[in-house]
C-alpha positions as CSV (number, residue, x, y, z in Angstrom):
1,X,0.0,0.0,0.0
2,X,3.0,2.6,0.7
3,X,4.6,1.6,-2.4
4,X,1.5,2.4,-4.7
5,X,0.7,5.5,-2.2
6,X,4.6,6.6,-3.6
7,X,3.8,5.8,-7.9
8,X,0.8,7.5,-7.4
9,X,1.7,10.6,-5.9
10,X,5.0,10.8,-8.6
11,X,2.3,10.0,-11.1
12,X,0.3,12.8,-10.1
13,X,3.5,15.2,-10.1
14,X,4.6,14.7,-12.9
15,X,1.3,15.2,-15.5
16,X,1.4,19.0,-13.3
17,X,4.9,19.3,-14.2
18,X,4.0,19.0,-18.2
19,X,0.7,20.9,-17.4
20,X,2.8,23.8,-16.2
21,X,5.6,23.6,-19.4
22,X,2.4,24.0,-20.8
23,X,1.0,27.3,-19.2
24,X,0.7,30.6,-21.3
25,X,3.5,33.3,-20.9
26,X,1.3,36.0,-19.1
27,X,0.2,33.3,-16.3
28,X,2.6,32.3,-12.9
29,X,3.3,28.9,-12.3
30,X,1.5,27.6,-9.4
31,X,3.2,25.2,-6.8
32,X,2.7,21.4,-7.2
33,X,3.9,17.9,-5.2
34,X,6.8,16.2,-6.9
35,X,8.5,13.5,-5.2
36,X,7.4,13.6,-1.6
37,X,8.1,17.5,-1.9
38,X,6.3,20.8,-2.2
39,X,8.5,22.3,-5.2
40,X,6.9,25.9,-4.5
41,X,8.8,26.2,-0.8
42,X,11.5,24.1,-2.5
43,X,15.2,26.0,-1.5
44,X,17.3,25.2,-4.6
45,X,21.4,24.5,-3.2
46,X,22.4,24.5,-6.9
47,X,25.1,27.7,-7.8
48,X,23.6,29.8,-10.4
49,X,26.4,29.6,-12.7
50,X,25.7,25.7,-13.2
51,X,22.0,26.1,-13.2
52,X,23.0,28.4,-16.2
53,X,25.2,25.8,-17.8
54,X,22.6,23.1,-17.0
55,X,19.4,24.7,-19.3
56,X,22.9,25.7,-22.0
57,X,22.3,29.7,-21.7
58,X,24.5,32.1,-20.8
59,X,23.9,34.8,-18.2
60,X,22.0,37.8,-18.9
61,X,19.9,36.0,-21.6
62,X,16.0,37.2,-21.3
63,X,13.2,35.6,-19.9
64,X,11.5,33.9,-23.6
65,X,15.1,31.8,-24.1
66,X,15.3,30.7,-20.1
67,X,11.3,29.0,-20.9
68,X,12.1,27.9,-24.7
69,X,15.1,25.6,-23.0
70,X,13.6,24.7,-19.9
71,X,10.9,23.0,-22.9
72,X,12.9,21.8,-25.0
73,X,14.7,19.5,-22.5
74,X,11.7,18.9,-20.6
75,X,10.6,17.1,-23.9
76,X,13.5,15.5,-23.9
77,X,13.9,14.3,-20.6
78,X,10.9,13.8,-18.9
79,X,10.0,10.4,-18.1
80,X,6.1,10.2,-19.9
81,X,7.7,12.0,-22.9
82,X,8.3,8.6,-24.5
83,X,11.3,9.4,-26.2
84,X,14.9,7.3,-26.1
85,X,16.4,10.2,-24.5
86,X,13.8,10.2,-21.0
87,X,15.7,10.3,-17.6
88,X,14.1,11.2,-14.6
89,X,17.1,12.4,-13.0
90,X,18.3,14.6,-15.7
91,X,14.6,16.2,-15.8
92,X,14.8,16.7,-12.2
93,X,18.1,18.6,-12.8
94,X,16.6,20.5,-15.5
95,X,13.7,21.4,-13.1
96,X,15.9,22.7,-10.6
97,X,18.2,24.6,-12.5
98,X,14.8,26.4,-14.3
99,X,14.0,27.3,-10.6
100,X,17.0,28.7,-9.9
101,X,17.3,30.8,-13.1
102,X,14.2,32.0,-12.6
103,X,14.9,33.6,-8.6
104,X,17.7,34.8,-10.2
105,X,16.1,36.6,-12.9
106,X,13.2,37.9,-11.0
107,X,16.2,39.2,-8.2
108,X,17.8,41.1,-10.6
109,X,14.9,42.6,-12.4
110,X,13.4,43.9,-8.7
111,X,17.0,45.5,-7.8
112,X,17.1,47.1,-11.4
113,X,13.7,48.5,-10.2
114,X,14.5,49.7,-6.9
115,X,17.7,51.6,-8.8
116,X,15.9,53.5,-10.9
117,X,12.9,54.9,-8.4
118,X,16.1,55.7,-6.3
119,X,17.5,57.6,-9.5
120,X,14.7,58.9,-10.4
121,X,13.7,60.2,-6.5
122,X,17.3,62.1,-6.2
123,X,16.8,63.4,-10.1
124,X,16.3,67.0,-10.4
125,X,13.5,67.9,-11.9
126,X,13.3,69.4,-15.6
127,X,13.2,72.7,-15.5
128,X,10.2,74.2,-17.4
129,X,9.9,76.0,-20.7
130,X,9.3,78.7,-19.9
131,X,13.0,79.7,-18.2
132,X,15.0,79.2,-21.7
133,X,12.9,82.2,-23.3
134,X,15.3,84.5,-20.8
135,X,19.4,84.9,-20.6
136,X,19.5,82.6,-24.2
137,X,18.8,79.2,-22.1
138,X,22.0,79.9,-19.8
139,X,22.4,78.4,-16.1
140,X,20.7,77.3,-14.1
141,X,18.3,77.5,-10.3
142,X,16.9,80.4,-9.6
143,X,16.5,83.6,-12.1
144,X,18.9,85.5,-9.8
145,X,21.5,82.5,-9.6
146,X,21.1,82.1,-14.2
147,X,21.3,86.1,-14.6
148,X,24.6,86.0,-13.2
149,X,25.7,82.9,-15.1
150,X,24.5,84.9,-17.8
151,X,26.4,87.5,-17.1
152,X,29.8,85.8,-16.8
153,X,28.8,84.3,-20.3
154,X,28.1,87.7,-22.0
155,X,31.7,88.6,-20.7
156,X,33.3,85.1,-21.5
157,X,31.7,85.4,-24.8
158,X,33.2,89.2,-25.5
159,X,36.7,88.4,-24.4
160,X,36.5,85.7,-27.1
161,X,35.3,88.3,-29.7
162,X,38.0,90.8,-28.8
163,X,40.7,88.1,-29.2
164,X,39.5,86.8,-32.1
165,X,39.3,90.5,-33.9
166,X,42.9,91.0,-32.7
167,X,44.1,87.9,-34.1
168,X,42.7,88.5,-37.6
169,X,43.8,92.4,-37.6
170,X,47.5,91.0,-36.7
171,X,47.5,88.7,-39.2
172,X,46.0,91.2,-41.7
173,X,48.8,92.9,-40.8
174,X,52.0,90.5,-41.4
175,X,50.0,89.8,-44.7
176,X,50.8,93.7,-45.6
177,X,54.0,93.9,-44.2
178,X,55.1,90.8,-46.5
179,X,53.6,92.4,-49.7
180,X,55.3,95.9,-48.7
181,X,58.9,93.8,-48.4
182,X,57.9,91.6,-51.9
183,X,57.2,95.3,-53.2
184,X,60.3,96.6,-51.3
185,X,62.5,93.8,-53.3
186,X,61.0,94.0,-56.5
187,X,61.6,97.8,-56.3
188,X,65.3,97.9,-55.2
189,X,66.3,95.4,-58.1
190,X,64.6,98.0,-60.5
191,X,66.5,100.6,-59.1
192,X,70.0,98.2,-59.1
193,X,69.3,97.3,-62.5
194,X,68.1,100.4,-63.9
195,X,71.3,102.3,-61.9
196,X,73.2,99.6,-63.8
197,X,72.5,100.0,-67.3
198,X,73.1,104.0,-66.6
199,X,76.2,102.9,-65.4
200,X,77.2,100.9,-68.6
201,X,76.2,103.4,-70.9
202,X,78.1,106.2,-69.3
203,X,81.1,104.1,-69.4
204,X,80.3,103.0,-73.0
205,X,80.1,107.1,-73.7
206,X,83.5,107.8,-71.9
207,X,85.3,104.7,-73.3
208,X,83.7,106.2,-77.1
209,X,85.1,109.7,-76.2
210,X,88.5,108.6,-75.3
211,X,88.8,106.9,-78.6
212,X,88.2,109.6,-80.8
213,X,84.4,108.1,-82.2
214,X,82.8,111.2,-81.2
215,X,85.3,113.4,-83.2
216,X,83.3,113.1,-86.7
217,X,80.0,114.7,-85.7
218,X,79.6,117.9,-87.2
219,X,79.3,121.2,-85.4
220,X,81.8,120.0,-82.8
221,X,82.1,121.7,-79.9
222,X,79.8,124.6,-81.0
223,X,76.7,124.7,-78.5
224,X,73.3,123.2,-78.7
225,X,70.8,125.1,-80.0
226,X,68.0,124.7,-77.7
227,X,64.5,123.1,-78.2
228,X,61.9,126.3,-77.5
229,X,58.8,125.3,-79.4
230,X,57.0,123.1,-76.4
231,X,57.5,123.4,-73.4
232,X,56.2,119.9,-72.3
233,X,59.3,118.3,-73.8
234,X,62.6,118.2,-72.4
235,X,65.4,119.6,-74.1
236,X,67.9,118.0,-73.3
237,X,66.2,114.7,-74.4
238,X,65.4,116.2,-77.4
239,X,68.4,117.8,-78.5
240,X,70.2,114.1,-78.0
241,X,67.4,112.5,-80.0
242,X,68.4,115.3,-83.1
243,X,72.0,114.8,-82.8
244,X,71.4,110.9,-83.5
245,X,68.6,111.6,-86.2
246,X,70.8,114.1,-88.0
247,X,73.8,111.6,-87.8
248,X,72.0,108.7,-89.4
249,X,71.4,106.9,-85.5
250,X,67.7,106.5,-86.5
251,X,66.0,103.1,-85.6
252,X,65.6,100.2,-88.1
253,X,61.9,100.4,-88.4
254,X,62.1,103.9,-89.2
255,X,64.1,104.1,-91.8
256,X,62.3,101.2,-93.2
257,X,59.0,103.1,-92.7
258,X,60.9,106.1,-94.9
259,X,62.3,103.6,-97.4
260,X,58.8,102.0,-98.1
261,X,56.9,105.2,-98.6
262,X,59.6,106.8,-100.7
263,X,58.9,103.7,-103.2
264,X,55.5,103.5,-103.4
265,X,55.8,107.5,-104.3
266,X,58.2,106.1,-106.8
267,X,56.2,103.1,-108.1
268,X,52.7,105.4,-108.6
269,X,54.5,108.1,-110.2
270,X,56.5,106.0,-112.9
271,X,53.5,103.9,-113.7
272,X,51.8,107.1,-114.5
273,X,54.3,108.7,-116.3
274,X,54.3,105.1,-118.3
275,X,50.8,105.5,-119.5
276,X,51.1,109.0,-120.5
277,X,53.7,108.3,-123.1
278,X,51.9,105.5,-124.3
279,X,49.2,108.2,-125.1
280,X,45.6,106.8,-126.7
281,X,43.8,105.7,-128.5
282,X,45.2,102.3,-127.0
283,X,46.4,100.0,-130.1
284,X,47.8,96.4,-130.4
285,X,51.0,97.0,-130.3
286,X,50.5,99.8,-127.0
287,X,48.6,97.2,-125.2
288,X,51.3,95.0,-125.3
289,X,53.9,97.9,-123.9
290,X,51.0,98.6,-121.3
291,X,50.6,94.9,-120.5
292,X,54.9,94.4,-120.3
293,X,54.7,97.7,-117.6
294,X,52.1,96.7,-115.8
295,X,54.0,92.9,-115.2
296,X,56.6,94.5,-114.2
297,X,54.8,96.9,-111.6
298,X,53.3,94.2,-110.0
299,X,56.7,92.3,-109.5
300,X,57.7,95.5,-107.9
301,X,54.9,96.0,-105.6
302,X,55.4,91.8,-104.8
303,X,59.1,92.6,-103.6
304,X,57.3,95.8,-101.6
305,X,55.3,93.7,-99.8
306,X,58.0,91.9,-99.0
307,X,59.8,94.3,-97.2
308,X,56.3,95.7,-95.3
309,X,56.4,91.7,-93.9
310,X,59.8,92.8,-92.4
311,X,58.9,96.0,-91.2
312,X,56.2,94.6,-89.2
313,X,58.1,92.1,-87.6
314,X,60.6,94.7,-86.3
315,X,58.5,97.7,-85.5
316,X,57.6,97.8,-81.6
317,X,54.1,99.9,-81.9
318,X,51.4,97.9,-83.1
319,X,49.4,101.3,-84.6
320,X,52.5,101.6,-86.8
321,X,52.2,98.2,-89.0
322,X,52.0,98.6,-92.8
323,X,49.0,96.6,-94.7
324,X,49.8,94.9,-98.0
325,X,49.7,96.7,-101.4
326,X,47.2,95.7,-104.3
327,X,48.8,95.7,-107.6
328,X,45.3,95.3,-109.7
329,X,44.1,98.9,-107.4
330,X,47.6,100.8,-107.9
331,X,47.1,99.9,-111.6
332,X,43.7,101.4,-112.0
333,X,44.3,104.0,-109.6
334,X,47.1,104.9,-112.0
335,X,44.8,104.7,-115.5
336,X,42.2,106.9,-113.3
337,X,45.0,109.5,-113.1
338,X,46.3,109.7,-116.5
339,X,42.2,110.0,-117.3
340,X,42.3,112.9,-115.4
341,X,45.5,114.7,-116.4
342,X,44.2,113.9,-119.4
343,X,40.9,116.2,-118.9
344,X,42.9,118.9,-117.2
345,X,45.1,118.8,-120.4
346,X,42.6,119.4,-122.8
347,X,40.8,122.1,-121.0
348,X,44.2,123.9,-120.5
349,X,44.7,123.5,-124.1
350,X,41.1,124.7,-125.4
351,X,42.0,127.8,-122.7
352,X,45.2,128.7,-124.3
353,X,43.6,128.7,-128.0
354,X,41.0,130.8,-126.4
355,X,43.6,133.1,-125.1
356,X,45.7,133.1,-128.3
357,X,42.7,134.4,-130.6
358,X,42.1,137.3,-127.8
359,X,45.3,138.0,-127.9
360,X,45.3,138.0,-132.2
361,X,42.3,139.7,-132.2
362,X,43.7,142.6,-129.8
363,X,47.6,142.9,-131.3
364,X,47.5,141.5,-134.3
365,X,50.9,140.9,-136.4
366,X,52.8,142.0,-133.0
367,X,51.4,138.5,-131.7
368,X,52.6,136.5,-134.4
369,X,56.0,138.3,-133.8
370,X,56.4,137.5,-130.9
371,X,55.0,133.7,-131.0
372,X,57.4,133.2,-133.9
373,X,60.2,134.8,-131.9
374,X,59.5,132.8,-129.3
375,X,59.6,129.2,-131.1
Protein backbone atom coordinates (compact mmCIF):
# COMPACT_ATOMS: atom_id res chain seq x y z
CA UNK A 1 0.00 0.00 0.00
CA UNK A 2 2.98 2.64 0.66
CA UNK A 3 4.64 1.64 -2.42
CA UNK A 4 1.49 2.37 -4.68
CA UNK A 5 0.67 5.54 -2.16
CA UNK A 6 4.57 6.62 -3.60
CA UNK A 7 3.78 5.81 -7.95
CA UNK A 8 0.78 7.53 -7.41
CA UNK A 9 1.71 10.65 -5.91
CA UNK A 10 5.02 10.81 -8.63
CA UNK A 11 2.25 9.99 -11.13
CA UNK A 12 0.32 12.76 -10.07
CA UNK A 13 3.53 15.15 -10.10
CA UNK A 14 4.57 14.66 -12.93
CA UNK A 15 1.30 15.20 -15.48
CA UNK A 16 1.38 18.95 -13.30
CA UNK A 17 4.85 19.32 -14.24
CA UNK A 18 3.96 18.97 -18.18
CA UNK A 19 0.71 20.91 -17.37
CA UNK A 20 2.77 23.81 -16.17
CA UNK A 21 5.59 23.56 -19.37
CA UNK A 22 2.43 24.01 -20.80
CA UNK A 23 1.03 27.32 -19.15
CA UNK A 24 0.73 30.61 -21.33
CA UNK A 25 3.47 33.30 -20.89
CA UNK A 26 1.31 35.95 -19.09
CA UNK A 27 0.24 33.34 -16.33
CA UNK A 28 2.61 32.32 -12.95
CA UNK A 29 3.29 28.90 -12.30
CA UNK A 30 1.53 27.62 -9.45
CA UNK A 31 3.23 25.24 -6.78
CA UNK A 32 2.74 21.37 -7.24
CA UNK A 33 3.90 17.91 -5.25
CA UNK A 34 6.80 16.21 -6.87
CA UNK A 35 8.52 13.50 -5.17
CA UNK A 36 7.40 13.62 -1.58
CA UNK A 37 8.13 17.52 -1.94
CA UNK A 38 6.29 20.75 -2.24
CA UNK A 39 8.46 22.28 -5.23
CA UNK A 40 6.85 25.88 -4.51
CA UNK A 41 8.78 26.18 -0.78
CA UNK A 42 11.48 24.07 -2.52
CA UNK A 43 15.18 25.96 -1.52
CA UNK A 44 17.28 25.23 -4.60
CA UNK A 45 21.40 24.51 -3.17
CA UNK A 46 22.44 24.49 -6.93
CA UNK A 47 25.11 27.70 -7.84
CA UNK A 48 23.63 29.79 -10.43
CA UNK A 49 26.36 29.61 -12.67
CA UNK A 50 25.74 25.69 -13.20
CA UNK A 51 21.97 26.15 -13.18
CA UNK A 52 23.05 28.40 -16.18
CA UNK A 53 25.25 25.80 -17.81
CA UNK A 54 22.61 23.09 -16.98
CA UNK A 55 19.43 24.71 -19.30
CA UNK A 56 22.88 25.71 -21.99
CA UNK A 57 22.29 29.66 -21.66
CA UNK A 58 24.53 32.11 -20.85
CA UNK A 59 23.92 34.80 -18.19
CA UNK A 60 22.02 37.80 -18.94
CA UNK A 61 19.93 35.96 -21.57
CA UNK A 62 15.98 37.21 -21.30
CA UNK A 63 13.18 35.63 -19.90
CA UNK A 64 11.52 33.91 -23.60
CA UNK A 65 15.07 31.78 -24.07
CA UNK A 66 15.31 30.73 -20.06
CA UNK A 67 11.32 28.99 -20.91
CA UNK A 68 12.13 27.88 -24.74
CA UNK A 69 15.13 25.60 -22.99
CA UNK A 70 13.62 24.74 -19.91
CA UNK A 71 10.94 22.99 -22.92
CA UNK A 72 12.85 21.83 -24.96
CA UNK A 73 14.73 19.49 -22.54
CA UNK A 74 11.74 18.92 -20.57
CA UNK A 75 10.62 17.11 -23.92
CA UNK A 76 13.51 15.47 -23.89
CA UNK A 77 13.94 14.35 -20.60
CA UNK A 78 10.89 13.85 -18.94
CA UNK A 79 10.03 10.41 -18.07
CA UNK A 80 6.14 10.20 -19.92
CA UNK A 81 7.73 11.96 -22.86
CA UNK A 82 8.34 8.55 -24.49
CA UNK A 83 11.33 9.44 -26.22
CA UNK A 84 14.88 7.28 -26.07
CA UNK A 85 16.39 10.17 -24.48
CA UNK A 86 13.76 10.22 -21.02
CA UNK A 87 15.73 10.29 -17.60
CA UNK A 88 14.14 11.24 -14.63
CA UNK A 89 17.06 12.37 -12.97
CA UNK A 90 18.30 14.63 -15.69
CA UNK A 91 14.63 16.25 -15.81
CA UNK A 92 14.80 16.68 -12.21
CA UNK A 93 18.07 18.64 -12.76
CA UNK A 94 16.63 20.46 -15.48
CA UNK A 95 13.69 21.42 -13.13
CA UNK A 96 15.87 22.69 -10.58
CA UNK A 97 18.23 24.61 -12.50
CA UNK A 98 14.75 26.45 -14.28
CA UNK A 99 13.98 27.32 -10.55
CA UNK A 100 17.03 28.70 -9.88
CA UNK A 101 17.29 30.81 -13.08
CA UNK A 102 14.19 32.03 -12.62
CA UNK A 103 14.91 33.58 -8.59
CA UNK A 104 17.74 34.84 -10.20
CA UNK A 105 16.06 36.59 -12.86
CA UNK A 106 13.19 37.85 -11.04
CA UNK A 107 16.24 39.21 -8.20
CA UNK A 108 17.75 41.14 -10.63
CA UNK A 109 14.91 42.59 -12.40
CA UNK A 110 13.44 43.91 -8.65
CA UNK A 111 17.02 45.53 -7.76
CA UNK A 112 17.09 47.10 -11.37
CA UNK A 113 13.75 48.54 -10.22
CA UNK A 114 14.52 49.66 -6.95
CA UNK A 115 17.65 51.60 -8.78
CA UNK A 116 15.90 53.49 -10.93
CA UNK A 117 12.93 54.89 -8.42
CA UNK A 118 16.10 55.70 -6.33
CA UNK A 119 17.50 57.64 -9.52
CA UNK A 120 14.73 58.89 -10.37
CA UNK A 121 13.67 60.17 -6.45
CA UNK A 122 17.31 62.07 -6.16
CA UNK A 123 16.84 63.40 -10.10
CA UNK A 124 16.32 67.02 -10.44
CA UNK A 125 13.55 67.90 -11.85
CA UNK A 126 13.34 69.35 -15.64
CA UNK A 127 13.23 72.74 -15.50
CA UNK A 128 10.19 74.17 -17.38
CA UNK A 129 9.90 75.98 -20.68
CA UNK A 130 9.28 78.73 -19.90
CA UNK A 131 13.04 79.71 -18.20
CA UNK A 132 14.96 79.18 -21.72
CA UNK A 133 12.92 82.19 -23.34
CA UNK A 134 15.26 84.50 -20.84
CA UNK A 135 19.40 84.89 -20.61
CA UNK A 136 19.46 82.61 -24.22
CA UNK A 137 18.81 79.23 -22.07
CA UNK A 138 22.01 79.89 -19.82
CA UNK A 139 22.39 78.38 -16.14
CA UNK A 140 20.67 77.28 -14.13
CA UNK A 141 18.32 77.51 -10.32
CA UNK A 142 16.87 80.38 -9.62
CA UNK A 143 16.52 83.55 -12.08
CA UNK A 144 18.93 85.50 -9.77
CA UNK A 145 21.47 82.51 -9.58
CA UNK A 146 21.07 82.13 -14.23
CA UNK A 147 21.30 86.07 -14.63
CA UNK A 148 24.59 85.99 -13.21
CA UNK A 149 25.69 82.91 -15.06
CA UNK A 150 24.47 84.90 -17.83
CA UNK A 151 26.41 87.53 -17.07
CA UNK A 152 29.82 85.77 -16.81
CA UNK A 153 28.76 84.30 -20.31
CA UNK A 154 28.13 87.70 -22.00
CA UNK A 155 31.68 88.61 -20.68
CA UNK A 156 33.32 85.11 -21.46
CA UNK A 157 31.67 85.40 -24.77
CA UNK A 158 33.25 89.23 -25.47
CA UNK A 159 36.69 88.37 -24.41
CA UNK A 160 36.54 85.72 -27.14
CA UNK A 161 35.31 88.29 -29.75
CA UNK A 162 38.01 90.80 -28.78
CA UNK A 163 40.68 88.07 -29.23
CA UNK A 164 39.51 86.79 -32.13
CA UNK A 165 39.35 90.53 -33.95
CA UNK A 166 42.91 91.02 -32.68
CA UNK A 167 44.12 87.94 -34.05
CA UNK A 168 42.74 88.48 -37.59
CA UNK A 169 43.75 92.39 -37.60
CA UNK A 170 47.50 91.00 -36.65
CA UNK A 171 47.51 88.66 -39.22
CA UNK A 172 45.98 91.16 -41.74
CA UNK A 173 48.84 92.85 -40.83
CA UNK A 174 51.97 90.53 -41.42
CA UNK A 175 50.03 89.83 -44.73
CA UNK A 176 50.81 93.69 -45.60
CA UNK A 177 54.00 93.92 -44.19
CA UNK A 178 55.10 90.77 -46.47
CA UNK A 179 53.60 92.36 -49.70
CA UNK A 180 55.34 95.86 -48.72
CA UNK A 181 58.87 93.81 -48.39
CA UNK A 182 57.95 91.63 -51.87
CA UNK A 183 57.20 95.32 -53.22
CA UNK A 184 60.28 96.59 -51.32
CA UNK A 185 62.47 93.82 -53.26
CA UNK A 186 61.04 94.02 -56.46
CA UNK A 187 61.64 97.83 -56.28
CA UNK A 188 65.26 97.85 -55.24
CA UNK A 189 66.31 95.44 -58.12
CA UNK A 190 64.61 97.97 -60.46
CA UNK A 191 66.53 100.56 -59.08
CA UNK A 192 69.99 98.16 -59.15
CA UNK A 193 69.28 97.35 -62.47
CA UNK A 194 68.13 100.44 -63.92
CA UNK A 195 71.32 102.33 -61.87
CA UNK A 196 73.18 99.59 -63.84
CA UNK A 197 72.51 99.96 -67.29
CA UNK A 198 73.12 103.97 -66.61
CA UNK A 199 76.22 102.89 -65.44
CA UNK A 200 77.22 100.86 -68.56
CA UNK A 201 76.16 103.39 -70.94
CA UNK A 202 78.08 106.22 -69.33
CA UNK A 203 81.14 104.08 -69.40
CA UNK A 204 80.32 102.97 -72.97
CA UNK A 205 80.11 107.14 -73.67
CA UNK A 206 83.48 107.82 -71.93
CA UNK A 207 85.33 104.74 -73.34
CA UNK A 208 83.68 106.19 -77.14
CA UNK A 209 85.10 109.73 -76.18
CA UNK A 210 88.48 108.63 -75.27
CA UNK A 211 88.83 106.88 -78.63
CA UNK A 212 88.25 109.60 -80.75
CA UNK A 213 84.41 108.08 -82.25
CA UNK A 214 82.82 111.22 -81.18
CA UNK A 215 85.27 113.42 -83.22
CA UNK A 216 83.31 113.08 -86.73
CA UNK A 217 80.04 114.69 -85.72
CA UNK A 218 79.63 117.86 -87.23
CA UNK A 219 79.29 121.24 -85.45
CA UNK A 220 81.77 119.98 -82.85
CA UNK A 221 82.11 121.73 -79.85
CA UNK A 222 79.82 124.58 -81.00
CA UNK A 223 76.74 124.72 -78.53
CA UNK A 224 73.26 123.19 -78.73
CA UNK A 225 70.82 125.09 -80.03
CA UNK A 226 68.02 124.68 -77.73
CA UNK A 227 64.51 123.12 -78.22
CA UNK A 228 61.87 126.26 -77.54
CA UNK A 229 58.80 125.32 -79.37
CA UNK A 230 57.05 123.10 -76.39
CA UNK A 231 57.47 123.38 -73.40
CA UNK A 232 56.15 119.93 -72.28
CA UNK A 233 59.34 118.28 -73.85
CA UNK A 234 62.61 118.25 -72.37
CA UNK A 235 65.40 119.63 -74.13
CA UNK A 236 67.94 118.00 -73.35
CA UNK A 237 66.23 114.67 -74.36
CA UNK A 238 65.36 116.18 -77.41
CA UNK A 239 68.42 117.83 -78.47
CA UNK A 240 70.20 114.12 -77.99
CA UNK A 241 67.43 112.49 -80.03
CA UNK A 242 68.43 115.26 -83.13
CA UNK A 243 71.97 114.84 -82.76
CA UNK A 244 71.40 110.91 -83.54
CA UNK A 245 68.59 111.56 -86.19
CA UNK A 246 70.78 114.09 -87.99
CA UNK A 247 73.76 111.63 -87.80
CA UNK A 248 72.05 108.66 -89.35
CA UNK A 249 71.40 106.89 -85.49
CA UNK A 250 67.70 106.49 -86.48
CA UNK A 251 66.00 103.06 -85.61
CA UNK A 252 65.60 100.21 -88.12
CA UNK A 253 61.90 100.41 -88.43
CA UNK A 254 62.05 103.93 -89.21
CA UNK A 255 64.10 104.09 -91.83
CA UNK A 256 62.27 101.18 -93.15
CA UNK A 257 58.96 103.14 -92.69
CA UNK A 258 60.87 106.09 -94.94
CA UNK A 259 62.26 103.57 -97.41
CA UNK A 260 58.80 101.96 -98.05
CA UNK A 261 56.89 105.23 -98.64
CA UNK A 262 59.58 106.81 -100.67
CA UNK A 263 58.94 103.68 -103.25
CA UNK A 264 55.55 103.54 -103.42
CA UNK A 265 55.75 107.48 -104.31
CA UNK A 266 58.21 106.11 -106.79
CA UNK A 267 56.22 103.14 -108.09
CA UNK A 268 52.72 105.37 -108.56
CA UNK A 269 54.54 108.14 -110.24
CA UNK A 270 56.54 105.99 -112.95
CA UNK A 271 53.46 103.92 -113.72
CA UNK A 272 51.80 107.08 -114.52
CA UNK A 273 54.31 108.65 -116.31
CA UNK A 274 54.33 105.09 -118.26
CA UNK A 275 50.78 105.54 -119.45
CA UNK A 276 51.12 109.00 -120.47
CA UNK A 277 53.75 108.30 -123.07
CA UNK A 278 51.86 105.53 -124.33
CA UNK A 279 49.18 108.18 -125.08
CA UNK A 280 45.57 106.79 -126.68
CA UNK A 281 43.83 105.66 -128.49
CA UNK A 282 45.19 102.28 -126.97
CA UNK A 283 46.42 99.95 -130.11
CA UNK A 284 47.77 96.35 -130.38
CA UNK A 285 50.99 97.01 -130.26
CA UNK A 286 50.47 99.83 -126.96
CA UNK A 287 48.62 97.22 -125.18
CA UNK A 288 51.33 94.98 -125.27
CA UNK A 289 53.86 97.95 -123.85
CA UNK A 290 50.96 98.56 -121.29
CA UNK A 291 50.60 94.86 -120.46
CA UNK A 292 54.92 94.45 -120.32
CA UNK A 293 54.75 97.69 -117.62
CA UNK A 294 52.10 96.71 -115.83
CA UNK A 295 54.01 92.93 -115.22
CA UNK A 296 56.62 94.51 -114.21
CA UNK A 297 54.84 96.89 -111.55
CA UNK A 298 53.27 94.20 -110.00
CA UNK A 299 56.73 92.27 -109.47
CA UNK A 300 57.73 95.51 -107.95
CA UNK A 301 54.90 95.99 -105.62
CA UNK A 302 55.38 91.80 -104.77
CA UNK A 303 59.12 92.62 -103.64
CA UNK A 304 57.34 95.79 -101.56
CA UNK A 305 55.31 93.65 -99.76
CA UNK A 306 57.95 91.87 -98.96
CA UNK A 307 59.77 94.34 -97.24
CA UNK A 308 56.32 95.69 -95.32
CA UNK A 309 56.36 91.69 -93.86
CA UNK A 310 59.84 92.77 -92.35
CA UNK A 311 58.94 95.96 -91.20
CA UNK A 312 56.19 94.63 -89.23
CA UNK A 313 58.14 92.11 -87.56
CA UNK A 314 60.63 94.65 -86.28
CA UNK A 315 58.50 97.67 -85.46
CA UNK A 316 57.65 97.79 -81.57
CA UNK A 317 54.08 99.90 -81.86
CA UNK A 318 51.36 97.92 -83.15
CA UNK A 319 49.43 101.34 -84.57
CA UNK A 320 52.54 101.62 -86.80
CA UNK A 321 52.24 98.16 -89.04
CA UNK A 322 52.00 98.61 -92.75
CA UNK A 323 48.95 96.56 -94.67
CA UNK A 324 49.79 94.95 -97.99
CA UNK A 325 49.75 96.68 -101.42
CA UNK A 326 47.16 95.70 -104.29
CA UNK A 327 48.79 95.75 -107.57
CA UNK A 328 45.31 95.30 -109.72
CA UNK A 329 44.05 98.88 -107.42
CA UNK A 330 47.56 100.82 -107.93
CA UNK A 331 47.08 99.93 -111.60
CA UNK A 332 43.72 101.44 -111.97
CA UNK A 333 44.28 103.96 -109.63
CA UNK A 334 47.12 104.88 -112.04
CA UNK A 335 44.79 104.66 -115.47
CA UNK A 336 42.16 106.91 -113.31
CA UNK A 337 45.03 109.48 -113.08
CA UNK A 338 46.31 109.69 -116.48
CA UNK A 339 42.19 110.00 -117.31
CA UNK A 340 42.29 112.95 -115.36
CA UNK A 341 45.47 114.75 -116.39
CA UNK A 342 44.21 113.89 -119.40
CA UNK A 343 40.88 116.16 -118.95
CA UNK A 344 42.85 118.85 -117.23
CA UNK A 345 45.09 118.76 -120.40
CA UNK A 346 42.58 119.36 -122.84
CA UNK A 347 40.83 122.06 -120.96
CA UNK A 348 44.17 123.89 -120.48
CA UNK A 349 44.71 123.52 -124.14
CA UNK A 350 41.09 124.74 -125.42
CA UNK A 351 41.97 127.79 -122.72
CA UNK A 352 45.23 128.65 -124.28
CA UNK A 353 43.57 128.67 -128.01
CA UNK A 354 40.96 130.82 -126.44
CA UNK A 355 43.56 133.13 -125.07
CA UNK A 356 45.68 133.10 -128.34
CA UNK A 357 42.72 134.39 -130.58
CA UNK A 358 42.10 137.29 -127.78
CA UNK A 359 45.31 137.95 -127.94
CA UNK A 360 45.26 138.01 -132.17
CA UNK A 361 42.31 139.73 -132.15
CA UNK A 362 43.67 142.60 -129.77
CA UNK A 363 47.55 142.88 -131.33
CA UNK A 364 47.46 141.53 -134.32
CA UNK A 365 50.86 140.87 -136.40
CA UNK A 366 52.79 141.96 -132.99
CA UNK A 367 51.41 138.53 -131.65
CA UNK A 368 52.63 136.45 -134.41
CA UNK A 369 56.01 138.25 -133.80
CA UNK A 370 56.42 137.53 -130.91
CA UNK A 371 55.01 133.75 -131.03
CA UNK A 372 57.43 133.15 -133.91
CA UNK A 373 60.15 134.75 -131.86
CA UNK A 374 59.54 132.76 -129.26
CA UNK A 375 59.60 129.21 -131.14
Amino acid sequence: IKWLCVMLTNNIGHHLMVRQAMIPRNLKPFPYICGNRLLSGYKPKRNVKDSYKVLELEEGCSLDDIRNSYRSLAKKYHPDSGSATADSEAFMKVEEAYRVVLSDVATKKKSNENNEEEEDQFKSKAPQHRHYLSFEGVGFGTPSQREKQYMQFRVDRATEQVLEYRKQRLESQYAGTDLMKAKDVRQSKKVKITQAVERLVEDLIQESMAKGDFDNLSGKGKPLQKFSDCPHIDPMTHNLNRILIDNGYQPEWILMQKEIRETIARLRKNIVASRSQLGGPMTPYRQKQWSRICEQFIEDIRKLNKRIDNFNLVVPILSRQMVHFSADKEIVRAQKTYEALMENGEASNSDTKENEEENVKRFGWKYSLFKWLNV
